[in-house]
N, C-alpha and C positions, 0 to 999 in steps of 0.2 A: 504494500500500500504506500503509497506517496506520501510526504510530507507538506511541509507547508500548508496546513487545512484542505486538501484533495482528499477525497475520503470516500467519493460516487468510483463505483465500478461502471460499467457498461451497461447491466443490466439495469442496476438501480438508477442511473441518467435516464435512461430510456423509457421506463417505467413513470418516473419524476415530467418526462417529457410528455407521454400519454394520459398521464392522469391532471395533469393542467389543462387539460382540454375536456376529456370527457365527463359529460356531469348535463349539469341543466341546458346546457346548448340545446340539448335535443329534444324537452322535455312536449315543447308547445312543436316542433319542426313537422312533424309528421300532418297535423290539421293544414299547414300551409301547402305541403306538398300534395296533399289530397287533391285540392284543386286540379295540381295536371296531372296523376298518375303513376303506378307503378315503373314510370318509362324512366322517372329519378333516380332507379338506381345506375342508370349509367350516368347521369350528372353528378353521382355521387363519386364513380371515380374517377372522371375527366376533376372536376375540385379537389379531390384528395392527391391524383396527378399534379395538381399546381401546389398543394399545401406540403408535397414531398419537396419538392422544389426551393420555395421559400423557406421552408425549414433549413434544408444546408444551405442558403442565402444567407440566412442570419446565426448558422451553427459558424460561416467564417468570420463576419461580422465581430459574433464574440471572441473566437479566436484571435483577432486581430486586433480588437478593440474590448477586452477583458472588466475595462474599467470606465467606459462608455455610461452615461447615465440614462441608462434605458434606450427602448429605440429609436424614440426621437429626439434621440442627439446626432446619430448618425449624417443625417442629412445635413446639420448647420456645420458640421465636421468639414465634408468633403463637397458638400452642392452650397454651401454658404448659410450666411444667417436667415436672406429672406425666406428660402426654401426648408431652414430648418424650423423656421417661425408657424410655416405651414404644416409641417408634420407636426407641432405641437398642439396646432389648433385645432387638427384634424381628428385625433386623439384624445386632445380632450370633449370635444363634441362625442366622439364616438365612445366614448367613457361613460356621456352621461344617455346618451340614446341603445345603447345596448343596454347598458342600467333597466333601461324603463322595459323595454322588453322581459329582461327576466321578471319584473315588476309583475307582468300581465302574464307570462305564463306559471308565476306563484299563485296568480288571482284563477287562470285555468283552473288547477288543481283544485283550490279552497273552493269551486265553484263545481266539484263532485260531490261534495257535501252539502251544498247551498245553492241549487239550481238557480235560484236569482240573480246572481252574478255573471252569469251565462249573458245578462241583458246588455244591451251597451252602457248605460248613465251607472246602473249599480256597480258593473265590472269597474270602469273606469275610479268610481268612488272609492274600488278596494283597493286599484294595484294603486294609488295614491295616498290611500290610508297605509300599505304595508311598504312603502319608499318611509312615509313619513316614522311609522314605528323601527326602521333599519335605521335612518338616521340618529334618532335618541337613541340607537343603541351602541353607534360611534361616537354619540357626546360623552356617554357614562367611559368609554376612551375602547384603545385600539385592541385591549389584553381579550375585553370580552368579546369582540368582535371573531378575533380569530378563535379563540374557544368553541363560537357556536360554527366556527368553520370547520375546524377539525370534529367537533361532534356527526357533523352531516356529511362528511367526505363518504365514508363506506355506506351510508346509509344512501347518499345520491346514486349508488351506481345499484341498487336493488333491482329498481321498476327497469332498466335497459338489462341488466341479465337475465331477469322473471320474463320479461316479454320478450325477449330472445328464445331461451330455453321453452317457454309455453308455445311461442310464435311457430317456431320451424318444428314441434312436435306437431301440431296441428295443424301447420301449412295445408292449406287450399288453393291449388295451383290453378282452379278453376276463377277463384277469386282475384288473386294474381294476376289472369292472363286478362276478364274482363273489362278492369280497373290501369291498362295499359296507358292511355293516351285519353284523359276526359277533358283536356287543354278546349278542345274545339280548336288546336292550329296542328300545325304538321307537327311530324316528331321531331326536326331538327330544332325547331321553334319550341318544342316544348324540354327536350333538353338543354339547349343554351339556358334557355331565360332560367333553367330551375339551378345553375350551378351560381349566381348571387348567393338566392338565400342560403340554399347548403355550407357555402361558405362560413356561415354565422357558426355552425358546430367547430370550427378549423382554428375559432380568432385566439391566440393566447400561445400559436405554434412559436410565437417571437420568445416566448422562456426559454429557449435553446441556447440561448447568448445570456442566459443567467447560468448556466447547468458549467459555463467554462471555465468559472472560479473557484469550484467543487468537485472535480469532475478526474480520475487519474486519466494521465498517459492522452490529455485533449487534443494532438493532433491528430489519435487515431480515435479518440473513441466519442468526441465530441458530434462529428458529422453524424457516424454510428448510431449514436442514439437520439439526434434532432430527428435524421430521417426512417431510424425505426419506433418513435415513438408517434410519430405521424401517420406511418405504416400501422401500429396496433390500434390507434382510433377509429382509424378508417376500418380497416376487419372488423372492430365493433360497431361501428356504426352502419355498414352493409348488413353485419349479419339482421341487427335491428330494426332496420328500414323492409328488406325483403320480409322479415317474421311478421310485423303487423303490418304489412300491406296484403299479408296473403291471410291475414286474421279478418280483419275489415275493408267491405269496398270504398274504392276512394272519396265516394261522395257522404260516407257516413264518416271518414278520416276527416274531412273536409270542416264537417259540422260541429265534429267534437271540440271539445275545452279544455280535457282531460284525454288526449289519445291512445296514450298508455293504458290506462286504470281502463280506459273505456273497449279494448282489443282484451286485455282479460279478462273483464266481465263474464261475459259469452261462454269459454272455455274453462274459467277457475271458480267463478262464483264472484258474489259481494262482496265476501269477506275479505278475499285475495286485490281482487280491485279497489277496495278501499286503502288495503296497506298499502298499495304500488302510490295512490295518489298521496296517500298520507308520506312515503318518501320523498316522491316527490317535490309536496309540499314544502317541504325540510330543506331538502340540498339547496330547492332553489333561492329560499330564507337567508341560508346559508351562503350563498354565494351572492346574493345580492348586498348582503352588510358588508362583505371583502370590497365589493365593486365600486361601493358608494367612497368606501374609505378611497380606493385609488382613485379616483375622481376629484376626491379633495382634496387629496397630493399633487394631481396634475393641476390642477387649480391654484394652488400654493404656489407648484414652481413655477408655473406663468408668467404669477404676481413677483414671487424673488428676481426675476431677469428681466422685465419690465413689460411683461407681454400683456399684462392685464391689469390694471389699476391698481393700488398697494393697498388701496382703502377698504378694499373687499376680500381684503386674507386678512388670515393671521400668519403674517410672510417669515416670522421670525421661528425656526423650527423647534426652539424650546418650548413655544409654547402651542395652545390646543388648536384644534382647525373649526372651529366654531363657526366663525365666518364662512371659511370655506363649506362647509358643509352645509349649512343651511342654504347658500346659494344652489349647491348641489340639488339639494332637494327641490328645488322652487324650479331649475331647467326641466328634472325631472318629470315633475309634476305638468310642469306644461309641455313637455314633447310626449306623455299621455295623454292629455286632453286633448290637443292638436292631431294625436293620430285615431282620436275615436274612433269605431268601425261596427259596424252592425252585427258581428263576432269578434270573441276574441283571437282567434286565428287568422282573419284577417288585421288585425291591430298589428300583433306581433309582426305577421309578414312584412306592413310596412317601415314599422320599426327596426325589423334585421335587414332588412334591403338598405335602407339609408345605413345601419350600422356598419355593414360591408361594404360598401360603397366607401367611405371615408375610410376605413380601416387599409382598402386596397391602395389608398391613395398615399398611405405610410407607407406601405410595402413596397411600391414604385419608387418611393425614392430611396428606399433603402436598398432595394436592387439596384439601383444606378448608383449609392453611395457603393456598392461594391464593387462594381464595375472598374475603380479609382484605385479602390485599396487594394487588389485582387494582387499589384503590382511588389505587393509588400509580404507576400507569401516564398517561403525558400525553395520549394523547387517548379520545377518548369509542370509539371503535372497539377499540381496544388493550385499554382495559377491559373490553366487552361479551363481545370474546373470551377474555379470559382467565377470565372470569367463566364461561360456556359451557365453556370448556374445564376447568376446576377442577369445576364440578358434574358434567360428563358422567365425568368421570376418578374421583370419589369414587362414582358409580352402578357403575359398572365395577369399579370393585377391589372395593366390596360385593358384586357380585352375582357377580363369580369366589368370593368367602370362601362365600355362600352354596349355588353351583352342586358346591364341589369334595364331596369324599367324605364325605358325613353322620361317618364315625368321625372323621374330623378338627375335627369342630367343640369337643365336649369340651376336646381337647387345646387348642384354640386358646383356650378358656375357661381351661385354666391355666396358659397362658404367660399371660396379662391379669393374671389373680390374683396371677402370681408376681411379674410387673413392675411393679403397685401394689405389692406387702408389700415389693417391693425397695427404690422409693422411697422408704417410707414409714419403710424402716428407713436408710438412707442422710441421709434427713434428722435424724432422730433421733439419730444418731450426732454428726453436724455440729452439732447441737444443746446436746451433752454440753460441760460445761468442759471446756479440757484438763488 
């Protein structure tokens, strides 16, 4: 074993790298994907094709850059500050909008046990009431936040093993082959567009560039384990997308609130589907209080480097994030109301379509920050590939920005606009005498 605090084997990086991903991502996905079909599971690995990718993207990244502050430093690094202002701002939006997503698919779940919330005004009422009870639970500070994280870690991956293990005992291939292509467009058209949201299961592949400060023997085992921990997600997440697509047809996947809990019903009982959503419930609890805190971190360091007013943190890191965190809740709050939807399956989709969307737009440039540094690698193979990997990773996150929902692109034209006039007034500010 290595010294110097290295202490990750292969196995355990790898493992560390798949289990940062899998968990609530998926919990609300399957109602979204309803809408076009069992034909998603080839979207599922054309995305996990690109999520292998961007993984050793950012497995060199942190090889090369160990001590990097997250990954949106990358790009003010190597593409400068304006460009790096923009993956800050991109990230932190996508902080707070995938936030609210897992918000509404916690409200899915509590909405197995309380049919009302199924409605639009009541749903929205809760995943807003349950941002706001995660937030008081980051005031009371950070110890208990992570407590109730690691309480729901095992307990989040139940309902995708049970519906795994239930799903392909009971597969109905008849049901499967029905539930194909319910898009109403061709299958190319219903494959592209569905590899955006899939994406939303993928976002968090960027901890691979944490795994390299812990990690023995990191020029061989770091790649190793970004892109076999990308690789064991993905195997879980086919195996779980084919099991309850072949459980329920796509138009009752479509409807659900609880797709999980609602695919075992049928074959396990009430009882059985209660605990899946009651897990459910849990992780997703669980991973929302982590989420919010990183939101109010990036929020923080915005305000420390001058990217966002100082009046609205608490910029000094001694002290709490009070500030920050209630701003958190209040975007929250309003990019759930904003995405109402006459289901919660549709909310969510809106919600992780813009989340991917912006998240991809990190990954671009952090594939072109690699492109740069690839040159800073010792041998002629180590470059070739990272070089390869950096250009196919920046094709990839372009061509998800371009594939996702034509309404989205506007929007993504004034987040751009607003994260130039931000820099641009942030430097200007910096600029003034005091």
């Amino acid at each position: 074993m290595a010294g110097g605090g290295r202490s990750l084997g292969l196995w355990a990086a790898l493992v560390l790298v798949a289990g940062n991903m899998i968990g609530s991502g998926l919990y609300l996905l399957p109602a979204t994907l309803g809408a076009v079909g069992s034909i998603t599971v080839i979207s599922w690995v054309i995305a996990g094709g690109g999520a292998l990718v961007l993984a050793l993207v950012f497995a060199y990244l942190g090889l090369l850059r160990p001590q990097a502050d997250g990954a949106v430093a990358y790009a003010s690094e190597e593409l400068g500050p304006a460009l790096g202002h923009f993956g800050w701002f991109t990230y932190w939006l996508t902080s707070c909008c995938g936030t609210s997503a897992v918000a509404v698919a916690a409200t899915g779940y509590l909405g197995f046990f309380f049919p009302v919330l199924k409605s639009t005004w009541p749903g929205v009422a809760s995943s807003i009431a349950i941002v706001w009870l995660m937030v008081g639970v980051n005031l009371i500070g950070p110890r208990l936040v992570a407590r109730i994280g690691a309480a729901t870690l095992v307990v989040g991956l139940a309902p995708i093993v049970l519906a795994s293990g239930v799903g392909l005992a009971y597969f109905r291939p008849e049901v499967f082959a029905a539930s194909w292509n319910v898009s109403g467009g061709s299958d190319f058209a219903a494959t592209v567009s569905s590899v955006t949201p899939i994406f939303w299961a993928f976002l968090g592949l960027e901890c691979a560039n944490v795994v390299a400060a812990v990690v023995e023997n990191p020029k061989r085992n770091l790649p190793l384990a970004a892109v076999g921990g990308v690789a064991l997600a993905l195997a879980i997440y086919l195996a779980a997308s084919v099991a309850i697509m072949g459980l329920l047809p796509a138009k009752a996947l479509a409807a659900s609130s609880a797709p999980f809990a609602d695919a075992i019903h049928g074959v396990a009982g009430a009882i059985t589907a209660a605990l899946v959503a009651a897990c459910a419930l849990a992780k997703a609890s669980g991973t929302l209080g982590g989420w919010i805190l990183v939101a109010a971190e990036s929020n923080r360091s915005g305000a420390a480097v001058g990217f966002l007013p100082r009046w609205i943190s608490e910029v000094a890191p001694d002290k709490g994030l009070t500030r920050d965190l209630i701003l958190v809740g209040v975007m929250m709050s309003a990019s759930i109301y904003a995405s109402a939807s006459p289901s919660l399956g549709k909310q969510f989709g809106v919600l992780i379509n813009v989340t991917v969307v912006l998240s991809m737009v990190l990954y671009l440039l952090c594939s072109l920050a690699l492109l740069k540094m690839a040159a800073e690698l010792e041998t002629g193979r180590s470059r070739l590939v990272a070089r390869i990997a950096g250009a196919v990773g920046a094709a990839f996150s372009l061509g998800v920005i371009l594939a996702a929902d034509p309404g989205l692109r506007l929007p993504t034209l004034v987040v751009t606009a607003v994260s130039f006039g931000l820099y641009g007034l942030s430097r200007w500010r910096r600029a003034q005498p005091a």
